[in-house]
Each structure stands twice: as structure tokens, then as C-alpha cells.
N, C-alpha and C positions, 0 to 999 in steps of 0.2 A: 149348670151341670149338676144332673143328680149327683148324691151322694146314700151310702148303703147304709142302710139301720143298722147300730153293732147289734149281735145274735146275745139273747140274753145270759150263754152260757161264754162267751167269748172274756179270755181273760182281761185286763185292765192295757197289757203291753202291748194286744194286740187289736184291740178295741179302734169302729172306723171311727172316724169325727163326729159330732155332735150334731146334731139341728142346727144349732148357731154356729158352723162353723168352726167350733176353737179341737183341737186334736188331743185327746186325752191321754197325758203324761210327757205331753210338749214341757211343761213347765213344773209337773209335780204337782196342779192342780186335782186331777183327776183322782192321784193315787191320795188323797187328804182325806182323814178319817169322817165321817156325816159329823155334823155337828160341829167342826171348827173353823167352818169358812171365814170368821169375824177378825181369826188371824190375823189373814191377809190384808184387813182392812190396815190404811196406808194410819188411819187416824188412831188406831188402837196399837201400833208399831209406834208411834211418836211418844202416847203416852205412859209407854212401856219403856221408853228410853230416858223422859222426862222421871219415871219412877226410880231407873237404875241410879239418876245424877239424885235426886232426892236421897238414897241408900247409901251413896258415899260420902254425901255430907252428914247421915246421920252416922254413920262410921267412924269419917274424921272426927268429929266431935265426943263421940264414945270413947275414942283412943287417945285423946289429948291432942289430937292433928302432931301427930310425927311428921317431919322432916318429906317422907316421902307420900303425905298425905297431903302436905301443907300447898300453900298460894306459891306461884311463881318464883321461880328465883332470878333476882333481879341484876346478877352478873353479867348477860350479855347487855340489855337494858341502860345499867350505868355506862359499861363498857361504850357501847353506842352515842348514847347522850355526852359522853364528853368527849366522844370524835367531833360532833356535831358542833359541840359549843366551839372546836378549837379551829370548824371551817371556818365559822360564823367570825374569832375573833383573826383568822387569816385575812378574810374580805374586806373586814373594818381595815386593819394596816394596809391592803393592797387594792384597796379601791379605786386610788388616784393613780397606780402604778401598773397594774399586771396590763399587759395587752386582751388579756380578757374582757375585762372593762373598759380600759381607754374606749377600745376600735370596736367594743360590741355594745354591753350593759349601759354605760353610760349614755352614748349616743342613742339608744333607744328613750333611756331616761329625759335625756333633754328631747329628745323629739317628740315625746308625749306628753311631756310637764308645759311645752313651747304649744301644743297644739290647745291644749286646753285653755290654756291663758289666752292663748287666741280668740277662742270661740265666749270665754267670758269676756275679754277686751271687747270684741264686735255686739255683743248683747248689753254692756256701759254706751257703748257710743251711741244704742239707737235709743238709749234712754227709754224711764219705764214707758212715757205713754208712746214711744215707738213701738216696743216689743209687745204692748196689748195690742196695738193697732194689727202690726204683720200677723200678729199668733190667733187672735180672733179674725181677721180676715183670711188666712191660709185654710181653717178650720171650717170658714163658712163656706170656702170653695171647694173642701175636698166633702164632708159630711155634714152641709146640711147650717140652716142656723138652730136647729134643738141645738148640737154641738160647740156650736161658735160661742152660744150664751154658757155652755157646760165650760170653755174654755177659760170666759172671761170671767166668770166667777172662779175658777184657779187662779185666776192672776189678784183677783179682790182678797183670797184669801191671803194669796202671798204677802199681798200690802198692810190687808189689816192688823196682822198678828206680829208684822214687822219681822218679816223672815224672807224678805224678797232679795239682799241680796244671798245669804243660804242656799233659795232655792234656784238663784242664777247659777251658781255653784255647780249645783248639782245637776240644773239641767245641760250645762257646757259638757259634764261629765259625761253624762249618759249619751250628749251626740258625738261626743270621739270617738268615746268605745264603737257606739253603733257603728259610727262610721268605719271605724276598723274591723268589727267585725264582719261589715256588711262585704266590706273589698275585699277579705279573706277567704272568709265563707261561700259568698256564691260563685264564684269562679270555682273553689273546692266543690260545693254541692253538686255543678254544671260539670265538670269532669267526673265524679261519683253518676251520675246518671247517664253518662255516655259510655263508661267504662266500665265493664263487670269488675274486671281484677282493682281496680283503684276504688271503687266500690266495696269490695269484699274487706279489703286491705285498713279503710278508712273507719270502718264500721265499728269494730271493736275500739279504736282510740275514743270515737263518739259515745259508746257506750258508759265505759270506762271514768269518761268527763262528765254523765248526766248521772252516774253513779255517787259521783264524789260531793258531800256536802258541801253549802258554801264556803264555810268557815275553814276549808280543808286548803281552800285558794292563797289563805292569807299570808301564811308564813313564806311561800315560796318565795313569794314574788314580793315580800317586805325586804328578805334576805337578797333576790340581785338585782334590787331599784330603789330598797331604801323605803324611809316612811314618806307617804304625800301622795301627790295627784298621779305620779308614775305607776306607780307598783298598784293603786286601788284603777287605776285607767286597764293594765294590765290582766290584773284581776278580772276585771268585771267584761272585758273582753270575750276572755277564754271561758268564761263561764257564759257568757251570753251566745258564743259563735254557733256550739252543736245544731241547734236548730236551724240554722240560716244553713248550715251544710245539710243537715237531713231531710228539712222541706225542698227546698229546691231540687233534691238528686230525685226524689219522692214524684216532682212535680215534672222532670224530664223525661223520666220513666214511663208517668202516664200520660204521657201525649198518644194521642192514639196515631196509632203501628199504620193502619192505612194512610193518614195524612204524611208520613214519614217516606212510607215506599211510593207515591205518587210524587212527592219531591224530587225522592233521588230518583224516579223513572226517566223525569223530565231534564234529569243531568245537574242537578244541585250542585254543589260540594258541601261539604262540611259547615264551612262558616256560612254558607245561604240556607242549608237546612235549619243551624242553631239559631240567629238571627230575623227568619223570616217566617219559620213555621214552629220551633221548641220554643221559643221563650215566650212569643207573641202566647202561644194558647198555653203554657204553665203561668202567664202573667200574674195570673189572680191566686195559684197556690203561694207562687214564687212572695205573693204578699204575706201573707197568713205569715209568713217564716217571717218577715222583718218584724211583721207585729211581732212574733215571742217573742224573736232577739230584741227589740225595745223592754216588753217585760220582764225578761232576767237580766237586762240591763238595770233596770227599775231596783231588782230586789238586790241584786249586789251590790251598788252603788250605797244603798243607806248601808247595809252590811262591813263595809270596806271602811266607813267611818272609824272601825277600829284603828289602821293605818292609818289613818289619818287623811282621808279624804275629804273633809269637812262638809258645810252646805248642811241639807235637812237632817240626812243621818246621822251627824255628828250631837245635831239640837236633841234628837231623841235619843242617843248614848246618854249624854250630858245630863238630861231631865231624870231618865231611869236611874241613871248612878247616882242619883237626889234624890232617890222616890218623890221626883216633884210631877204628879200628874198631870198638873194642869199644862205644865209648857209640855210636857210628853204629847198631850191628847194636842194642845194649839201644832206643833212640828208634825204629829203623827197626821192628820186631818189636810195640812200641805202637803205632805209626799203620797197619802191616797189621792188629793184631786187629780195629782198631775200623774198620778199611774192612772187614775181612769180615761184623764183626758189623754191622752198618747194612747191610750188603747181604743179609744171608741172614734179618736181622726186614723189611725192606721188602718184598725177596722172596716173604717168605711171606706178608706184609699183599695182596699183588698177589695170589697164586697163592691162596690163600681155604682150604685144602684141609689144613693143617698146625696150625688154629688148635684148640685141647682142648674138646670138646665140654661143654657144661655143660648144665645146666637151666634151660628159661626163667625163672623167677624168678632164680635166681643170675646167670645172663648179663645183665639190664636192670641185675642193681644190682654187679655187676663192678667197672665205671670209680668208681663211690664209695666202695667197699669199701676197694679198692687205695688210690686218694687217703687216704682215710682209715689205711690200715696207713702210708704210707711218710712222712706227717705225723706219726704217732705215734710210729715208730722215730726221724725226724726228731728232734722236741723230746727223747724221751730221752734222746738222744746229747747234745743240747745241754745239758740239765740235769746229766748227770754228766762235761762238760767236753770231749769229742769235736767237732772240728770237721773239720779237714785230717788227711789219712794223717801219721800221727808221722815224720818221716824216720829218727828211730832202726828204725825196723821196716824199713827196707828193705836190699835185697841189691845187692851191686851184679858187674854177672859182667863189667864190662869189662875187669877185668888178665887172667882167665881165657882170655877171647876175643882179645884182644891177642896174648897169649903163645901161643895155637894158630894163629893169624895169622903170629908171625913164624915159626913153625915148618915152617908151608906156604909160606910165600915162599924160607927156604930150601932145603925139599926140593925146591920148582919153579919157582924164582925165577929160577933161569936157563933155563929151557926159555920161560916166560914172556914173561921180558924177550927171548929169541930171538925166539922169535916176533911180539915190539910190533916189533923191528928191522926184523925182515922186510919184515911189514906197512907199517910205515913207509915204507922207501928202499925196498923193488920197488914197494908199490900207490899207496899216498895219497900219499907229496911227486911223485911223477913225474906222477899225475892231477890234483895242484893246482897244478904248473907247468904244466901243459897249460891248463888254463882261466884261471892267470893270465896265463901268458906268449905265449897266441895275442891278434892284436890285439881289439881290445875289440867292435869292429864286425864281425866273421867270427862271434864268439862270440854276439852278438845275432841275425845271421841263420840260422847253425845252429838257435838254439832257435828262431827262426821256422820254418825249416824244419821241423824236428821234430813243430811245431804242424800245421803243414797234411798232414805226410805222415801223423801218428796222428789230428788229426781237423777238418780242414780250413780255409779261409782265417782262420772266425773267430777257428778258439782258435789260428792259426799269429800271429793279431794281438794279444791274447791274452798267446801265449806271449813274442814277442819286445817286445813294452812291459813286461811286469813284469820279465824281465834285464835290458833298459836302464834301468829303472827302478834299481835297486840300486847303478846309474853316477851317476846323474843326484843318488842320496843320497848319494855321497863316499864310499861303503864297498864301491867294486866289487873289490877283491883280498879284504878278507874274504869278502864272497860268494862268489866264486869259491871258494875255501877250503873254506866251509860247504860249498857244493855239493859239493867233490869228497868233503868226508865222509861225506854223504848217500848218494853213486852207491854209494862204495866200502859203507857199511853195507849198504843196500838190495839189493844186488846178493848179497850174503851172508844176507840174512834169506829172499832171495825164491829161490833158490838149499836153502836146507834148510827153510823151509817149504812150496815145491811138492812134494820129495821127500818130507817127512814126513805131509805132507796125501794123494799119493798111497798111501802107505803104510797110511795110516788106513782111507784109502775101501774098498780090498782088504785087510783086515783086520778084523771087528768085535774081536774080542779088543782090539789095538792102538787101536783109537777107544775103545772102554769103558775101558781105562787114563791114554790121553791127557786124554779128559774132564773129569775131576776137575782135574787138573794146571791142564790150560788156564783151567779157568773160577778157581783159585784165584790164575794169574799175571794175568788181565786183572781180578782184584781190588785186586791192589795197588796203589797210586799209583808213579807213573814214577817219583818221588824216589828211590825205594827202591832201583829197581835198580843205581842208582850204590855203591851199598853195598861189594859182592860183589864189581862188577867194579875198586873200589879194594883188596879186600883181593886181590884176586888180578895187578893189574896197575899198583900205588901210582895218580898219579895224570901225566895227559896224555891226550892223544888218543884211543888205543888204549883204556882202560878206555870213554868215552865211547860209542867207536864198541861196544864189547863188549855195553855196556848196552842201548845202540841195538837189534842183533839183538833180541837175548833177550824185549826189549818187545813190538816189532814180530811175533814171530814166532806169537804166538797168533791171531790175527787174518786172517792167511795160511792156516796149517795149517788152522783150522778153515771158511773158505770154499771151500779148495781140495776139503777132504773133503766138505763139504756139496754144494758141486759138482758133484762125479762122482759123486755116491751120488745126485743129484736127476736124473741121465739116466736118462730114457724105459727102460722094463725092456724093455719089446717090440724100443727098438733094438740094446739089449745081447743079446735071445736072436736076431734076427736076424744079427746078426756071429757070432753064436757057431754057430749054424744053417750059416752058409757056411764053417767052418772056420777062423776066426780064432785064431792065439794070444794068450797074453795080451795080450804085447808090441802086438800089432796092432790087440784090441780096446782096449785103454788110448790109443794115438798116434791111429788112424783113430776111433776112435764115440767115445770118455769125453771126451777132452781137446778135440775140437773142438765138441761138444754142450753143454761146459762151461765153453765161452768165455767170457760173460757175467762168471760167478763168478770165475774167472781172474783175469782184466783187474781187477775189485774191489779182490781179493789182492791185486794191483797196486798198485793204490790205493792201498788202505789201510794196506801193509803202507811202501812211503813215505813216507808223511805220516805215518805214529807215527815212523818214523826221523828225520825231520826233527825233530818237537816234541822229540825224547831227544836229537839230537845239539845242540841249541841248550841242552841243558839241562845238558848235557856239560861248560859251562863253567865250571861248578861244580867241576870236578875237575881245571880244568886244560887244556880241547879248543881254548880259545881262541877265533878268529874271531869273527862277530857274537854271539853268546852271551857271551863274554866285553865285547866293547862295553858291552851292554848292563846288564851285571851293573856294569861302571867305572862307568858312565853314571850307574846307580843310587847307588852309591855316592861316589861324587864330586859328585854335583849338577852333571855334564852334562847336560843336556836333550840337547842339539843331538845329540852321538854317540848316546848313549840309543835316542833317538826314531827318529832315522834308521835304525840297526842294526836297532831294532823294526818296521820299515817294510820293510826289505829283505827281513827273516824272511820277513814277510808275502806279499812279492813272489813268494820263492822257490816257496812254499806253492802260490800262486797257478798259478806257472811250472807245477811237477809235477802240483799236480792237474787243471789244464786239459787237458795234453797225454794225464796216462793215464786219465782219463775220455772224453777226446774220442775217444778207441780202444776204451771203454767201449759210448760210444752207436752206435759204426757198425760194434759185433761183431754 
């Protein structure tokens, strides 16, 4: 449809639409004086508001910080935390008594503390060189013998380091939860795909739970199952399930609509549709979801150590709170094999294409076969006295690693420790006086602000209720705190992996190297990372935020690369066609083409900062992380819970505002 050139005498009110479509004085563009379009820019509005919040702490500090200048007041705060302590000391006297527990909590408690013991009981009786036998033969028949030997050197390490029965522990652990969450979850996910409204409905709880850091799971479920295998069983459930409900709805959605309507033509019902034609062809997404749900099984389970879940995570709580690296790195080295090996036989149970051909007859009777060998190695071991790995047989390499430990700290101990200094007194205490010491309500409207200028009124409502919110729980200067280690991490993650994500994109060599790497660091559980960045920077802040990057930054790199490598080729040969250089086709066509994927990075690459720097506390980082770790440990509810709630806020804060910049790229 044409449209009319405005006449150049035609005033601004009455003026037709542009070339481009947009209608002048629709929005008060048109009428904007020449010369101040940079206004609008979204990025020069943020650092306009970051300037106002800078102008009131230098304010407060000019005036002595008055009362109505000053930090939080911590009235409602207290208030709360001693409702909290006086649940928490309700439940302790009425745990044996109230019909709440009796007939609900409890009975869950023993049915999960009974399930686990179970699955560790059946894992003693096939004795170790049973469980090598089933676990490397299960492995060889689902992906492969690369895998099977990948297996069986986890089980070598388990032995050598003398952590085999730990990691029986932990892996009994992680097949309940799965199991629970698998029974949960896909029937939820499988009615989320068939149902819009139960769909729609379910979606914000999923989101809500991938929002929430780990550490945010702890207190709940310590408070109504108590410390042990219950409450970290519970935990690492609910934190494992979202996936196994989001991939599965994901994967009955896309089943293609033509195979559906040709079903029901032929007079299906319901359950011959879902059964014979939905699941059959989601089968292989339907996997991809168990594998997650195994890997944040993986990362909660050492996590929940806190409560007392014991097994590997517990070995590497234990080591860290010793700055004893060596038994850190020998536990941390066990709980990465067996994350990789669960990821790479699930993997290939999903991907179908790894698995050893055999002959019909030998394939139907396979699963009996195997039962039968690893029952027979089973009882032999037990009739000639074999049950547990002998502790005499193991090695132990912590003096070894120790001793090359302190040998790196002192050839870079002071470059090191310079550099925490640094980092300290120039970036983080001057950015966590700034959000503490500007007054409490500037800093509520800033992030309001923030909200509306990256993605408007709602999430600016959004964003400024869940900051006040973290006032309103008594723990507004740790907040503030956490937050400035967040900015300060994030800003360093997001910083070297846009540069190394662009680097990727123009580069295949440097992507085919990065690959491997990446996909081996987003195997690991986040425990881990704490490791490395203790032997390298003992323990406080600095090591946390260290670990923080390093987490974070897979996740970055590879969307940034997937990014600009997923821009339109016809509009990369067109920039290139008008003479573009690199520099030019990269800033003008890649990076604004790629905005969507950006912004992700974004995302994503914050909220992993966040769950690592809460989990930071473990070494030392302090602020709510550390609350909530006293919290636990002390039989705080009140600090505990709140600190766990603020986490939540925070989460809430960052992911609203860089998604809300997400949806209106």
C-alpha cells in the first residue's frame, strides 16, 4: 500500500508516516528537537539513573546520612525473623505430634530416607565388582565401549581415592530423586503438551523454580523433613523436576500436527494417539529432559551436602572448610567423572545412534543376559568374602597435590593475593558502599527505573518490589553486598565471553577447540569450581567471584557464538557486497541481527553468577550465602529463610529486567 510523502510545509501534527513506516508524533519522536535522539537510547537512560543512585550516596555522605537518607530499617526484618524462629521452634516440639507431620511430612520423610537406603542396600549387596560389572556393561550397551571404559575408570576412581562407599551414597541419591522426579514430571510435562490451559498455568511455577538459586531449596525442606537424606532427596527433586516437565511438554507439542490428524482420522482415542504416535516420535526429546534432570540432580546433590546429605559432597564441603585441596581436588575429580559419565550414557540413550549393533535374537534377550552375568559375579564375590572396595587398596594423592599447591601459591601467591587487593579496594568494597550507603529508597527506584527503561512498567514493578523486598526481610546490606558481587562477577563473565564467543563465531578452528572444553565445563557441577579458585586464591570473596566467572562463562560464549553464526548469510553477503570490513560487518549486520541471542547471554550468563556467588559462601564470600549456610547450621529458621528469600528476590530482580530487554529486542 502506498503511502503519501508529507508536503514540506505540512505541520509535525499533521504530517503522513515516514518511509519507514513509523507515524510522526505517535510517541513524541517526531516532535524531539534535531540533535537529541541519543536520549532515547535505552543505554544512556540506565546510565542516567546509575548517575542519579551515585548523587544520592554522594548526598548521604555529605549530610552525615540522616535517618531518612540512611540503609534500611530493620523493624519489619526483625519483626519477621523472630515469627520465623518461633515456627521453626513450633515444629521442633510438634513434629511427633501435630497431624501435619504425623499423616503427611513424616511419612514422606521415611518414604524417602526408606527409598534411598534401599537403592544404597541393593548397590552393598551386588558388591563392588558387581556394580562395575552391571555399570560398565549397561554403558557398553547403551553408548558404545569409548563410554563403557569412560565408566569404568569412574568406578577406578571411586576405588583408588577410597571414596567408593561416598560415591554409593550419592549415587543412590541422585537415582531416587531422578526417579521421583521422572514419575512426576513427565506425566506433568505430557499433560502440559496436550493442554494449553494446564500449560499456561504450569509455566510460571517452572519458571519461578529455574529462577530460584540452589541454595534458596535448602532451608525449606531442612525446616519440614529435618537434616539427612529426606529433605536433600526433596530438595534435589524439586530442583531437578522443571526440565523433565518443560522438555517433554516441548516435545509433545512438536510432534508433527499431520501425524496427529491422520491418527485421529482413522478414529484413535486419546490414549492410542499418546501411546502410539506422541511419545513414540517425542521419544528422543523426551530423553534430552532425563538427561538435564540427571544433571541438576548431579549439581544439587553435592549442594545439599549442606543438610546433610553426605557421600561426595559432603567430602568436598569437609576438604574446603580445611582449605585441604588435595582431598577437595581427589572428591571434586569423583563427583566430575560420574557427572560426565551419566551425561555421556544418557546422551547417548537420547541420541540412539552410539548404541552396538547386535542380532535380533541377542538384542531381545540382552537385558536378561546382563541381569543374569552381573547376579552371578554378584554372589561370587559374596561367597569368596568381597563385599566394599578394601580401603587398604587405595591411594591417596592428597599430600602430593597439597604440596604442588603450596608450591603455586608461592611462586604466584603474591601476584594473586595483588590482584584479590586490587579487586577488592578499587571494584567490589567501593560498589557495595555504593548500594549500601545510598539511601534505601533511591536504590528501590533506580531498580525501578531500570525495569521500565529495559522492559517497561511491568517488569519496572517487578523489579522495584522484589529490592524492597530483600528490606522488608531484614537482610537489605547483605543484599546489597551480594548484589555488588554479582555486578562486579557478571560484568567480567559477560566482558570475556562476548569477546570469546565473537572470536568463535569468525573462527571455525577456535569453535571446534572451544567445543569440547565447553561442553566438558557445563558438565561439571558448580561445587566443583570452588576448588581451583581455592587453591589459587585461599579463601574470601575473590576466589568465589573467580569461580563465578569461570561457571558463567560457557553459557555466554556459546550463545554469543551460536548467535552470529545463526545471522541470515544473504545479509552477511550483502554488507560484504557494499564493501564492508570486518569491523563493520561484525558492529553494523552480526551483532545487531544477533540481538535476541545477546541479551540470552545476558541472561544467562547472570543468573549462573548469581547461584555461584551465593554459593561462594562456602569459601568464605559471606553476605546472604553465608546467612543462610549459619542459618542451617545453627537452627536459624528466621535468618536462614529470609536470606533464602532474598536470594530469590535478587534472581527475580536480574532476571526480569534482562529478559524484559530480551522480549522488546
Amino acid at each position: 500500500m502506498a503511502t503519501a510523502q508529507p508536503a514540506p510545509s505540512a505541520p509535525p501534527e499533521t504530517a503522513g508516516p515516514s518511509p519507514s513506516g513509523h507515524v510522526p508524533g505517535a510517541d513524541g519522536a517526531a516532535r524531539r528537537p534535531p540533535g537529541t535522539a541519543w536520549l532515547a537510547n535505552r543505554w544512556v537512560q540506565a546510565a542516567a539513573a546509575i548517575a542519579v543512585l551515585a548523587a544520592g550516596y554522594a548526598a548521604a555522605r555529605a549530610l552525615g546520612t540522616p535517618a531518612w537518607l540512611g540503609t534500611f530499617p530493620d523493624a519489619t526484618g526483625q519483626w519477621l525473623i523472630a515469627r520465623l524462629d518461633g515456627v521453626y521452634t513450633w515444629i521442633v516440639a510438634n513434629r511427633n505430634s501435630s497431624p501435619l507431620f504425623l499423616y503427611g511430612f513424616n511419612y514422606v520423610s521415611v518414604g524417602l530416607g526408606s527409598a534411598v537406603i534401599l537403592v544404597n542396600q541393593a548397590l552393598v549387596l551386588l558388591t563392588w565388582p558387581g556394580v562395575v560389572f552391571a555399570g560398565t556393561l549397561a554403558a557398553w550397551r547403551v553408548a558404545g565401549w569409548r563410554v563403557a571404559l569412560l565408566v569404568l575408570a569412574t568406578f577406578a576412581v571411586f576405588a583408588l581415592t577410597g571414596l567408593w562407599n561416598e560415591a554409593m551414597t550419592t549415587l543412590a541419591l541422585i537415582t531416587t530423586s531422578v526417579l521421583i522426579a521422572l514419575i512426576i514430571g513427565i506425566p506433568l510435562g505430557i499433560l502440559a503438551g496436550r493442554s494449553d490451559g494446564f500449560h499456561r498455568a504450569v509455566r510460571p511455577v517452572l519458571d519461578f523454580l529455574q529462577i530460584m538459586p540452589a541454595f534458596a531449596y535448602l532451608m525449606p525442606m531442612l525446616l519440614l523433613f529435618g537434616i539427612g537424606n529426606p529433605a536433600a532427596a526433596v530438595a534435589t527433586f524439586v530442583y531437578a523436576v522443571p526440565p523433565a516437565v518443560r522438555i517433554t511438554a516441548l516435545a509433545i507439542r512438536n510432534v508433527d500436527a499431520g501425524a496427529v490428524e491422520a491418527t485421529t482420522s482413522l478414529g484413535s482415542t486419546p490414549w492410542q494417539i499418546l501411546t502410539k504416535v506422541q511419545l513414540p516420535m517425542a521419544k528422543r526429546t523426551i530423553l534430552l529432559g532425563v538427561n538435564q534432570t540427571i544433571m541438576l540432580a548431579v549439581s544439587m546433590v553435592v549442594i545439599a551436602s549442606v543438610i546433610g546429605a553426605g557421600g561426595l559432597g559432603d567430602a568436598i564441603y569437609q576438604a574446603l572448610s580445611k582449605v585441604n585441596v588435595g582431598q577437595a581436588v581427589e572428591a571434586g575429580a569423583a563427583i566430575v567423572l560420574m557427572a560426565i559419565a551419566l551425561d555421556r550414557v544418557t546422551g547417548a540413550a537420547g541420541d540412539g545412534t552410539r548404541t552396538p549393533l547386535l542380532p535380533a535374537p541377542w538384542r531381545r534377550a540382552a537385558p536378561a543376559v546382563g541381569l543374569a552375568a552381573a547376579t552371578a559375579v554378584a554372589a561370587t564375590a559374596r561367597l569368596v568374602g568381597i563385599e566394599g572396595w578394601p580401603p587398604a587398596w587405595s591411594i591417596s594423592f592428597s599430600g602430593p597435590i597439597n604440596t604442588a599447591q603450596q608450591g603455586v601459591q608461592s611462586a604466584i601467591g603474591d601476584a594473586t593475593g595483588a590482584f584479590g587487593d586490587l579487586l577488592l579496594v578499587g571494584v567490589l568494597n567501593p560498589l557495595s558502599a555504593l548500594l549500601t550507603g545510598t539511601p534505601w529508597w533511591l536504590v528501590v527506584l533506580v531498580a525501578a527505573a531500570l525495569g521500565a527503561i529495559f522492559g517497561g512498567w511491568r517488569t519496572a514493578a517487578t523489579a522495584g518490589a522484589a529490592v524492597l523486598a530483600t528490606g522488608l526481610l531484614g537482610v537489605w546490606e547483605n543484599s546489597m553486598d551480594t548484589l555488588s558481587q554479582v555486578l562486579v562477577a557478571a560484568a567480567v563473565t559477560l566482558a570475556v565471553g562476548v569477546a570469546v564467543g565473537i572470536l568463535a563465531a569468525r573462527s571455525d578452528m577456535l569453535a571446534a577447540i572451544l567445543r569440547p572444553v565447553l561442553d566438558a565445563m557445563q558438565t561439571l557441577p558448580p561445587f566443583v569450581y570452588l576448588i581451583p579458585a581455592v587453591a589459587l586464591f585461599s579463601v574470601g570473596r575473590v576466589p568465589a567471584l573467580a569461580a563465578s566467572v569461570v561457571f558463567a562463562l560457557p553459557p555466554v560464549i556459546r550463545l554469543v557464538n551460536d548467535g552470529i553464526r545463526g545471522v541470515s548469510a544473504h545479509a552477511v553477503e550483502a554488507a560484504v557486497s557494499q564493501g564492508s570490513t570486518g569491523g563493520q560487518l561484525l558492529t553494523k549486520v552480526q551483532l545487531p541481527l544477533a540481538r535476541s541471542s545477546l541479551l540470552l547471554a545476558v541472561n544467562q550468563g547472570i543468573m549462573m553468577v548469581l547461584s555461584m556467588v551465593v554459593m561462594g559462601a562456602l569459601v568464605g564470600a559471606g553476605s546472604l550465602g553465608y546467612d543462610v549456610v549459619f542459618g542451617l547450621k545453627q537452627n536459624q529458621l528466621g535468618l536462614g529463610l529470609t536470606s533464602g528469600l532474598a536470594i530469590v528476590c535478587l534472581g527475580v530482580f536480574l532476571d526480569r529486567v534482562t529478559q524484559g530487554r530480551r522480549s522488546n529486542a
